[in-house]
C-alpha positions in Angstrom: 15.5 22.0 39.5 13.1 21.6 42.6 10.8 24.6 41.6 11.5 23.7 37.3 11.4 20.8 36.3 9.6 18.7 39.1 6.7 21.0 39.1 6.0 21.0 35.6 6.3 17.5 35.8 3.8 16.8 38.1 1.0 19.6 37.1 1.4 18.2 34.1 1.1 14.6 35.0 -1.9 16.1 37.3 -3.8 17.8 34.7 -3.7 14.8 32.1 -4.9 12.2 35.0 -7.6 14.4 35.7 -8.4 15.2 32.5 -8.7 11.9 31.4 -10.7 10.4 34.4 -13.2 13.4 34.2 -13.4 13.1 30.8 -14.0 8.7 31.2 -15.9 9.7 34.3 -18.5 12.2 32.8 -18.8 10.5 29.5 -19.9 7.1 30.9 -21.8 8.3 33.5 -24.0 10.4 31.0 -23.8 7.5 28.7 -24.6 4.6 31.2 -27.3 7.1 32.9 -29.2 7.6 29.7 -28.8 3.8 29.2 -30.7 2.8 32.4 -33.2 5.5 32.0 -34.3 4.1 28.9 -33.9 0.1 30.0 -36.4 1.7 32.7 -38.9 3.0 30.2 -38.1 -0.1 28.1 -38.6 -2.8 31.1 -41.8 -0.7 32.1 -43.2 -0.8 28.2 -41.9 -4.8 28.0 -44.0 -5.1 31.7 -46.9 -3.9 30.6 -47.6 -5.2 27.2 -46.7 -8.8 29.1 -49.8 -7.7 31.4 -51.7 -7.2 28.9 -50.8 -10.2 26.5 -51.4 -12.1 29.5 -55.0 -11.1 30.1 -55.8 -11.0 26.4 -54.7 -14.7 26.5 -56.6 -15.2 29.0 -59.6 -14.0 28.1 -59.4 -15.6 24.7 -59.2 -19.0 25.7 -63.0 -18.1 27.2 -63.9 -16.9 23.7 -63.0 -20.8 22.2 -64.7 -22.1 24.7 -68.1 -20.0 23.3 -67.2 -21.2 19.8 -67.6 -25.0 21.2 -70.7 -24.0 22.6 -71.9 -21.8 20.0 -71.5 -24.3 16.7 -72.9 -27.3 19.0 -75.9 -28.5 16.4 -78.3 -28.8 19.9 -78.2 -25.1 20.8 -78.9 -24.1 16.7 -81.9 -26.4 17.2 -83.2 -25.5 20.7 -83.0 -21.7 19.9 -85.1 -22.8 16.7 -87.6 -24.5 18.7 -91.0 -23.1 19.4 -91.4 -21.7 22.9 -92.5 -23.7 25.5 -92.9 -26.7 24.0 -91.5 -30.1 25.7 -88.6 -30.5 22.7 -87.1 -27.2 24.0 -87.4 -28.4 27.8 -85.5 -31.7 26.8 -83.2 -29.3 24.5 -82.3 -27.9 27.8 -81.2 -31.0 29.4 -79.2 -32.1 26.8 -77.1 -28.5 26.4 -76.6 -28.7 30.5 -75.3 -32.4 30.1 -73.6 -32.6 26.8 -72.5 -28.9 26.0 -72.2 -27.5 29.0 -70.5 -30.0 31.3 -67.3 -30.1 29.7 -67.3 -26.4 29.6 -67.6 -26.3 32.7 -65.1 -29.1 33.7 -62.2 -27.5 31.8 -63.0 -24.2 33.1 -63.6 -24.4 37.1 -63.2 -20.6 36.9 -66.5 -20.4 35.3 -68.8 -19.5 38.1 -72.2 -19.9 35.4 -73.0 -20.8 32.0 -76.5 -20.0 30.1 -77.9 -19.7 27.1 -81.2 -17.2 26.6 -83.1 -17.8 23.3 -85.8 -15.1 21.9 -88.1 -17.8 21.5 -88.1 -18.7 25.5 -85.8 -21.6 25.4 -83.4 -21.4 28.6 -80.7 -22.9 29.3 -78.5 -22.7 33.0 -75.4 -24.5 34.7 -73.3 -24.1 37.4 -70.0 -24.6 38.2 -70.8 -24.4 42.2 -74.4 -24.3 43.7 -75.2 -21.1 44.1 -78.1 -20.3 46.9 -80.3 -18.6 46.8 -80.2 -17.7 43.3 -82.0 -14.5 42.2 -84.1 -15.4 39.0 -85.9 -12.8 38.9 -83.0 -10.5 39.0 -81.3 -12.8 36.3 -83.9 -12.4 34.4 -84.1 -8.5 34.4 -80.4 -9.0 33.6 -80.8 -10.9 30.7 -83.3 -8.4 29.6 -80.5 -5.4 29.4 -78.0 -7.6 27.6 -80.8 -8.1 24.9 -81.4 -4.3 24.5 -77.6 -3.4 25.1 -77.2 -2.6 20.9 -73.2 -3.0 21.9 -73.5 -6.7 21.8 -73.2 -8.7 19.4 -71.9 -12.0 17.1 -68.1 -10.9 19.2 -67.2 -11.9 22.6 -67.7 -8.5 24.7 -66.2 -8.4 28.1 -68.1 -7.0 31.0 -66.9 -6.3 34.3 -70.1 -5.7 36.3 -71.6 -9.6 36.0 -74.7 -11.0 37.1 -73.1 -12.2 40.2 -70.6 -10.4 42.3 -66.8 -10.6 42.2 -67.4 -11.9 37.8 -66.7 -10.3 35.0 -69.8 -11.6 32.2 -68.1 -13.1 29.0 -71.2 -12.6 26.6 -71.9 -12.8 23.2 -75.3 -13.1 20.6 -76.3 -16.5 18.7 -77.2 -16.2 15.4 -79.4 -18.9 13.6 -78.3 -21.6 10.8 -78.9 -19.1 7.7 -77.4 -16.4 8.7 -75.2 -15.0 11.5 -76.5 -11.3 11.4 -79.8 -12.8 12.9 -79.3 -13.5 16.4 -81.6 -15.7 17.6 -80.5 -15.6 21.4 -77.5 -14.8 23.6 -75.1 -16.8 25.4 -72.6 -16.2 28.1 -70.4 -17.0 31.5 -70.3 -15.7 34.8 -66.2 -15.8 35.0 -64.5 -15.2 38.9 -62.4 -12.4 38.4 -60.1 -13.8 41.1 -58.5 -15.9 38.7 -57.2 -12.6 36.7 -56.5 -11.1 40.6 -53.9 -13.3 40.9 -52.3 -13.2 37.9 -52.0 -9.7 38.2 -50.9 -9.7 41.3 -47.8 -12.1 40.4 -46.6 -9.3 38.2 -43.9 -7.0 40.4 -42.9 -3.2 39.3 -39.9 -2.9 41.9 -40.3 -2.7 45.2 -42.2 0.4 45.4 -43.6 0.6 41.9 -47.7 -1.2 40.9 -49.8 -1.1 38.4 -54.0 -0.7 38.0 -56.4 -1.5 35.1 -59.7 0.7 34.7 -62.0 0.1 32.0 -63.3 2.6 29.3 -65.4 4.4 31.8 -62.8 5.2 34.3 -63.5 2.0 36.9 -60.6 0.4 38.6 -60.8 -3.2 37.9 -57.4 -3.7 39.9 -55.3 -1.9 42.2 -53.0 -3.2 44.7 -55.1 -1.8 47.4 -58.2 -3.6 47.6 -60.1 -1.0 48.9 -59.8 1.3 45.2 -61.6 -1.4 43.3 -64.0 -0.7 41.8 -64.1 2.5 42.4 -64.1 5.4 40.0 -60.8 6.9 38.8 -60.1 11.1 39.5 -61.4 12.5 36.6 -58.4 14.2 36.3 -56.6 11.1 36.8 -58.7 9.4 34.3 -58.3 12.1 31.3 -54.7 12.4 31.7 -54.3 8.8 31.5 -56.4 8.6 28.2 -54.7 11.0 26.9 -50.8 10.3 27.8 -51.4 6.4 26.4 -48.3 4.7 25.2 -45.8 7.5 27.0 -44.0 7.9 30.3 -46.4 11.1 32.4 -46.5 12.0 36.3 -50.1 12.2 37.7 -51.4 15.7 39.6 -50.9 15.0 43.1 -48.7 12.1 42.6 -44.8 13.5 43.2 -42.2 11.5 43.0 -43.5 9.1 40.5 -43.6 8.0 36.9 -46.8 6.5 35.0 -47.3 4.7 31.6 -50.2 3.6 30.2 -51.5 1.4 27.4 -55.0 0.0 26.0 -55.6 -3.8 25.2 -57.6 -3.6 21.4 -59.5 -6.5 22.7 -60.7 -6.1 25.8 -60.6 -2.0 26.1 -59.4 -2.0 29.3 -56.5 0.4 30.1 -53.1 -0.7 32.3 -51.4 2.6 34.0 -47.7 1.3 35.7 -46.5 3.4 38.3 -42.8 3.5 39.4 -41.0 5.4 42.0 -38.5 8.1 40.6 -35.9 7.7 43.3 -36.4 3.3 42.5 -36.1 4.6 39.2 -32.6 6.7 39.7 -31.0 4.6 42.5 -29.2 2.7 39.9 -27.9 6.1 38.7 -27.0 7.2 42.0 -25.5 4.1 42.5 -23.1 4.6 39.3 -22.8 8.3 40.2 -21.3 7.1 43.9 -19.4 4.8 42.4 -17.8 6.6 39.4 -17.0 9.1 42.3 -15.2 6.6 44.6 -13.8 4.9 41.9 -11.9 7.8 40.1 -11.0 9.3 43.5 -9.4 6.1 44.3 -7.7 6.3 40.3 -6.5 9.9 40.6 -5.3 9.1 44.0 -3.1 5.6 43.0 -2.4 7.9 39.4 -0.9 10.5 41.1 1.7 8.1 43.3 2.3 6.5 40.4 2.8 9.5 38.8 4.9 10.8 41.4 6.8 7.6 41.6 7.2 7.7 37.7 8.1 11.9 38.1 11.1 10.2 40.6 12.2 8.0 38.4 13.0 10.8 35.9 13.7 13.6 37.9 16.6 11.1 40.2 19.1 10.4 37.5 18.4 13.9 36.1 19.6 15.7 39.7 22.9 12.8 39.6 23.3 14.4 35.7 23.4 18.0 37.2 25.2 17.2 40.4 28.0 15.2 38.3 27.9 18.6 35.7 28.4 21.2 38.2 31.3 19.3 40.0 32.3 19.0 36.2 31.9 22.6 36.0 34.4 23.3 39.2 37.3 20.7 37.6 36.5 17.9 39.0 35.5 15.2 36.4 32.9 13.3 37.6 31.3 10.2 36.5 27.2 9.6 37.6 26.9 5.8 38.7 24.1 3.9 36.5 20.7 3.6 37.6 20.5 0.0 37.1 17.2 0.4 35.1 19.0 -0.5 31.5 16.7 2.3 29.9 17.2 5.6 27.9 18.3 7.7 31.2 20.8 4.7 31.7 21.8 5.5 28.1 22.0 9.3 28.9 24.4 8.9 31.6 26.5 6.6 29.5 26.8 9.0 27.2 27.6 11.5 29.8 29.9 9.3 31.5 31.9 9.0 28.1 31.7 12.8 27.0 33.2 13.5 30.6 36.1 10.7 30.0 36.6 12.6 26.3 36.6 15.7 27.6 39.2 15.0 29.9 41.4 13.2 27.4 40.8 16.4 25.5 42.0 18.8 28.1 45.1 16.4 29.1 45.7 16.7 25.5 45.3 20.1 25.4 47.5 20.7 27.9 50.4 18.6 26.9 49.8 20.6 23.1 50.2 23.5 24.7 53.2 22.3 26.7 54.8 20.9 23.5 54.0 24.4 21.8 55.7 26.3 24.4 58.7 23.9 23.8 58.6 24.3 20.2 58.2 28.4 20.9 61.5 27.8 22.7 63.0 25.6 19.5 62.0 28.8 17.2 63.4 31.4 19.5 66.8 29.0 19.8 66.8 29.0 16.3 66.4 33.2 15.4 69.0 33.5 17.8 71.5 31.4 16.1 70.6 32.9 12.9 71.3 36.1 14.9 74.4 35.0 15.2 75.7 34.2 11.9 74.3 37.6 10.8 77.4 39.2 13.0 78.6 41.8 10.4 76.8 39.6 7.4 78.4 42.4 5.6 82.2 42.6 6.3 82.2 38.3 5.4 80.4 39.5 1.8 82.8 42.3 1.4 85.7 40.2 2.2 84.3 37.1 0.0 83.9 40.0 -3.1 87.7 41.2 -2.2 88.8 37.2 -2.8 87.0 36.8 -6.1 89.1 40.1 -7.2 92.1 38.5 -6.7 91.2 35.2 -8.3 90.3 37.6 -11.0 93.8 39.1 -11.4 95.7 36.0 -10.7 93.3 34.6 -13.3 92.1 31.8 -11.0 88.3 30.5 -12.0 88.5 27.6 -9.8 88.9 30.2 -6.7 86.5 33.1 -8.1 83.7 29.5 -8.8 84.3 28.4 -5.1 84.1 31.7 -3.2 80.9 32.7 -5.5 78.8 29.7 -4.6 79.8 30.4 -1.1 79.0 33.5 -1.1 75.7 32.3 -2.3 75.4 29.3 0.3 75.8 32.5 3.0 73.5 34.6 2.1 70.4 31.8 1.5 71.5 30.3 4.5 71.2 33.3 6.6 67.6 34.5 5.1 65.3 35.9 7.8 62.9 36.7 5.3 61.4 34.0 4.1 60.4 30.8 6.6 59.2 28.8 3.7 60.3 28.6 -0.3 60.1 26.8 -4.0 61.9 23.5 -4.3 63.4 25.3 -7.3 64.9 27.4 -4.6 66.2 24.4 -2.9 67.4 22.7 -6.1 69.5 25.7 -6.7 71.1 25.6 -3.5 72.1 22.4 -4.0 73.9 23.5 -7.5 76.0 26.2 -5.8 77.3 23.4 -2.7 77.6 21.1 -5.4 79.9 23.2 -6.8 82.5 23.5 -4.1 82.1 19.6 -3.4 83.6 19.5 -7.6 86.6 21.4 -6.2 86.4 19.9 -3.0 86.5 16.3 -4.2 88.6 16.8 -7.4 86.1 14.9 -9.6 82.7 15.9 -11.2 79.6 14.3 -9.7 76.3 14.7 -10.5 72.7 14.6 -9.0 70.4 12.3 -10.7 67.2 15.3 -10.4 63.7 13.6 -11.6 61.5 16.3 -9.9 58.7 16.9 -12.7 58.7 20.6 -13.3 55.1 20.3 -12.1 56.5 20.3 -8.3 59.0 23.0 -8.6 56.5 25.9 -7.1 55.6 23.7 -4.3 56.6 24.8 -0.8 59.4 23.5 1.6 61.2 24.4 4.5 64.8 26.5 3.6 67.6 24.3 4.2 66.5 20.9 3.9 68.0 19.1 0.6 71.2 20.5 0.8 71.8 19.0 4.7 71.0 15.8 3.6 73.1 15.8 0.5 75.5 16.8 2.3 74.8 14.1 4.4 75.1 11.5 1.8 78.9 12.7 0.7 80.0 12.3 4.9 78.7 9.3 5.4 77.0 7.5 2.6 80.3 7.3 1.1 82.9 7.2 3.7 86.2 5.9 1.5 85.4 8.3 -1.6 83.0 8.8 -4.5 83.0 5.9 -6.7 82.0 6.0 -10.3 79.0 3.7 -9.9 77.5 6.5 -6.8 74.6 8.1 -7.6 71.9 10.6 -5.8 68.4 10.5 -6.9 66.0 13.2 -5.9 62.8 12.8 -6.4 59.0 14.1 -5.7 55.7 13.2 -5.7 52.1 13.8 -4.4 49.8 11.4 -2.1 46.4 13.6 -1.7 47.1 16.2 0.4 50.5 15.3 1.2 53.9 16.2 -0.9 57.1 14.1 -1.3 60.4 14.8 -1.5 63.3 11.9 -1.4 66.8 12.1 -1.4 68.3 8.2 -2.2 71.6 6.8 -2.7 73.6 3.6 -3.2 76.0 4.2 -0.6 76.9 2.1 2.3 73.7 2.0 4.2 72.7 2.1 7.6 73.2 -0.7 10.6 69.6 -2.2 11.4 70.1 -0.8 15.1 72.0 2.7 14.7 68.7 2.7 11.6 66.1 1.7 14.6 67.3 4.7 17.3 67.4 7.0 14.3 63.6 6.6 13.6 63.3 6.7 17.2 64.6 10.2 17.8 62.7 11.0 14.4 59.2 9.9 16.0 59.2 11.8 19.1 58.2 15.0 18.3 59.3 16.6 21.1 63.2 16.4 20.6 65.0 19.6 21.1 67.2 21.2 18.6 70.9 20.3 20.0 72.2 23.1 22.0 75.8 24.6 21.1 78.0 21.4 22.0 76.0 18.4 20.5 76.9 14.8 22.0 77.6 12.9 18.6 75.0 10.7 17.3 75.6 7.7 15.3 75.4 8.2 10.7 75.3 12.3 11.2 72.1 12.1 12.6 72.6 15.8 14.2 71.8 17.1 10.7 69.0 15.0 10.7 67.2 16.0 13.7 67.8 19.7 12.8 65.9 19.2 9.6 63.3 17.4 11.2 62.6 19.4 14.2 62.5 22.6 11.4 60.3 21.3 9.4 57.8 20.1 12.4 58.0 23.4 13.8 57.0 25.0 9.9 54.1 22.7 9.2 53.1 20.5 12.5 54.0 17.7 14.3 52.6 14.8 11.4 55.4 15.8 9.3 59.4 15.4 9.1 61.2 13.1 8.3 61.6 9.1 7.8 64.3 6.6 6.8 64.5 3.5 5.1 68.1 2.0 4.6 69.8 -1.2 4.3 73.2 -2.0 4.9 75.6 -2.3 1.6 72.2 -1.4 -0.2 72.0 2.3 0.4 69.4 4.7 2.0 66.6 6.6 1.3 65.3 9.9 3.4 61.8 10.8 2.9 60.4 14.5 3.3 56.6 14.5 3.7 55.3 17.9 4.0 51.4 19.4 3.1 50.5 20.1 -0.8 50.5 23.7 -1.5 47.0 23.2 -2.2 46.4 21.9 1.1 44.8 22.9 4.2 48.0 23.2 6.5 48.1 23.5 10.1 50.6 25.8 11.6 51.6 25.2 14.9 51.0 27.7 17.5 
């Protein structure tokens, strides 16, 4: 049992809990891994297109303010103008006052505004005074923006301005007829602080940033002031043109992750950098605690398991301690568990096959007790049959010599008596047969009724309604004729009276065949009927020994019949009686059907 049944138990128990937990374990781990891997690239995608929407926005909102500027009817005029006259001078006045003061109010990032016709008109405001101002270098400025062919009638975004620390928000005017004729160019001096510090309000992590460089490889931001506006590795620069919109690692940057993406409007390009190990600390994090928490499972699973194995394996050990002490002879019950479940039921059931079982064996043993006693009954009986075979011979011989004589002294009545005794001696004292024919029987009873004509001195005779269906059925030798017999000693005690009668009769009940023997004689008293049926219910009465003690209504013969035929077919058998007094009896013979299964006794 300890090295069975407990072990299987628990490796089983063992191998399922772990099983399972790996199995949860590995599964959500892989699963919730690839899930924060890809809310990583996710969050750093969603990051920085926000970056980027957010400067685009920004930006824009400069572009509307060049449209106010750009469709003001004094600007169409004074770039029309001829140059140098005194209508463009006071042209310029008015656009400072009326078009570019409130440009320049709702805009304080605006460092410097100006307008640059190609007919000479000029036109300059500022935000803040600016001293000293370089004209002539503004001037050789303006000049390159009016040769640069990339500029146009659409906002274009420079980040090296006139002035330092801008970024110059430019764009060409064209005149009233058409927009494909520029007639001058217009633009702002924008503080790319402004821009600074929104980008610097974005956060990658703790250890993660992010850096814009324009189409030519210049950082516009970094984190660390001092990489602005420098040039970005060329290697740097080409792997980040050519990795745009994917997750890459840099040459000579381990440990980290980059993605990159281009704004359409402004052409700039934002790389985000995040650390690896930032990156898979979350994983860890869930790799620890899967770890911890399905140690901490398989270790509360398995005493619960083991707890669970105890409460099986407990009442099983009780079952096999109770069945070995069974085993010795000594029937033992296994006290309940108290849990009111299916091993409570199983030793309940055991507890009842051990009470059966020993109601079996005490019945066993008093079966075999009461077939020793009827072993004794049947070796009682051959010997008394041994005995009236003492020279069977000389009392046939001597019965044949006494019919001779009734022959010659011509006596029938004495040749009729002695021949039907002759007959009653030899059937009686049959070894041969244990069992034979009620037709047997019947004829028996012919030959003793015989004597009982010469006996009484008056003809009587039995009312016979066997059907000749029953005649072949089987019965124990000897058993009508005692209880006829019977019926002449004490069912009619003063004499036979013409209104007696005997009625035998037969019949079948399933397995079960009938034989009664009635008459109208005197009946039985209801107490000398009540210890009769008594002494016919216990089985186990002996056959009387050689000097009977007398018995009330001849119930000697009884008994004998009885006890024969219980010993023949088995103790549910025998006989019964049913009398009442002044109204005659009846005695019952229920024996098997000769097509019935019948138990012999042993």
């Amino acid at each position: 049992m300890n090295n069975g049944l407990v072990r299987k138990v628990y490796i089983y128990f063992v191998i399922l809990i772990t099983l399972a937990l790996v199995t949860v374990g590995v599964t959500a781990y892989w699963r919730s891994s690839n899930e924060l891997e890809n809310q990583y690239e996710g969050l750093l995608t969603q990051i920085v297109d926000n970056v980027l929407n957010e400067t685009d926005l920004f930006l824009k909102s400069y572009e509307r303010a060049t449209v106010s500027i750009m469709i003001s009817p004094v600007v169409k005029e004074a770039l029309d103008l001829p140059s140098n006259s005194a209508a463009g001078f006071y042209a310029s006045e008015v656009a400072m006052k009326g078009v570019f003061q409130p440009v320049l109010i709702n805009n304080p990032e605006i460092s410097m505004a100006y307008i640059i016709g190609y007919n000479g008109f000029q036109a300059t405001d500022f935000n803040a005074h600016i001293v000293p101002f370089n004209y002539k270098g503004f001037e050789e400025y303006v000049e390159q923006i009016k040769e640069d062919d990339d500029i146009n009638g659409q906002l274009k975004i420079q980040d090296s301005g006139f002035l330092d620390g801008h970024l110059t928000v430019i764009r060409k005017l064209g005149d009233r007829t058409s927009a494909k004729s520029f007639k001058g160019i217009m633009g702002f001096e924008l503080r790319i602080g402004e821009l600074n510090t929104l980008w610097k309000g974005i956060k990658l992590g703790q250890s993660g940033y992010f850096f814009i460089v324009n189409d030519r490889g210049k950082i516009l931001y970094h984190p660390d002031p001092e990489r602005i506006g420098k040039q970005l590795d060329g290697i740097h620069f080409n792997t980040v043109e050519a990795k745009k919109d994917q997750v890459f690692e840099l040459p000579g940057e381990p440990g980290r992750i980059f993605f990159s993406r281009k704004s359409d409007y402004s052409g700039w390009t934002l790389v985000a950098s995040i650390s690896v190990a930032e990156q898979r600390k979350p994983i860890s994090d869930l790799r620890q605690t899967t770890l911890i928490v399905g140690i901490g499972t398989l270790i509360a699973a398995l005493f619960l398991a083991y707890r669970f194995g105890q409460s099986i394996i407990r009442p099983i050990r009780l079952l096999e301690n109770g069945m070995r002490r069974t085993a010795k002879g000594q029937w033992t019950r296994v006290p309940l568990t108290g849990s009111r479940d299916e091993m409570d039921q199983l030793i309940i059931s055991y507890n009842t096959m051990v009470t059966r079982l020993e109601e079996l064996v005490e019945r066993v043993y008093e079966t075999e007790l009461r077939n020793q006693d009827n072993l004794m009954k049947r070796q009682l009986a051959e010997f008394q049959s041994l005995q009236l075979q003492i020279n069977p011979h000389f009392l046939y011989n001597t019965l044949e010599i006494i019919i001779c004589y009734a022959v010659i002294q011509k006596s029938s009545e004495i040749k009729d008596i002695v021949r039907s005794l002759s007959y009653m001696l030899r059937y009686s004292i049959r070894t041969d047969l244990e069992k034979i024919t009620v037709a047997n029987e019947l004829k028996h009873i012919l030959y003793f009724m015989s004597i009982m004509k010469y006996r009484n001195q008056r003809e009587f005779e039995i009312d016979v309604r066997i059907s000749t269906d029953y005649l072949l059925e089987s019965m124990v030798r000897l058993t009508l004729q005692p209880l006829v017999e019977n019926v002449f000693k004490h069912a009619f005690p003063y004499g036979i009276e013409d209104e007696h009668t005997i009625i035998i009769d037969a019949w079948k009940d399933g397995e079960d065949f009938y034989v009664t023997v009635e008459d109208n004689g005197c009946g039985i008293e209801a107490e000398a009927l009540r210890q009769l049926n008594s002494r016919l219910m216990n089985s186990r009465e002996r056959l009387p020994d050689a000097q009977p003690q007398p018995t009330p209504q001849g119930s000697i013969g009884l008994l004998n019949v009885h006890n024969r035929i219980q010993m023949v077919f088995g103790p549910q058998y025998g006989l019964s009686v049913q009398s009442e007094p002044g109204a005659g009896t009846t005695v019952t013979i229920r024996m098997p059907s000769s097509g019935a299964k019948k138990v012999m006794p042993v």
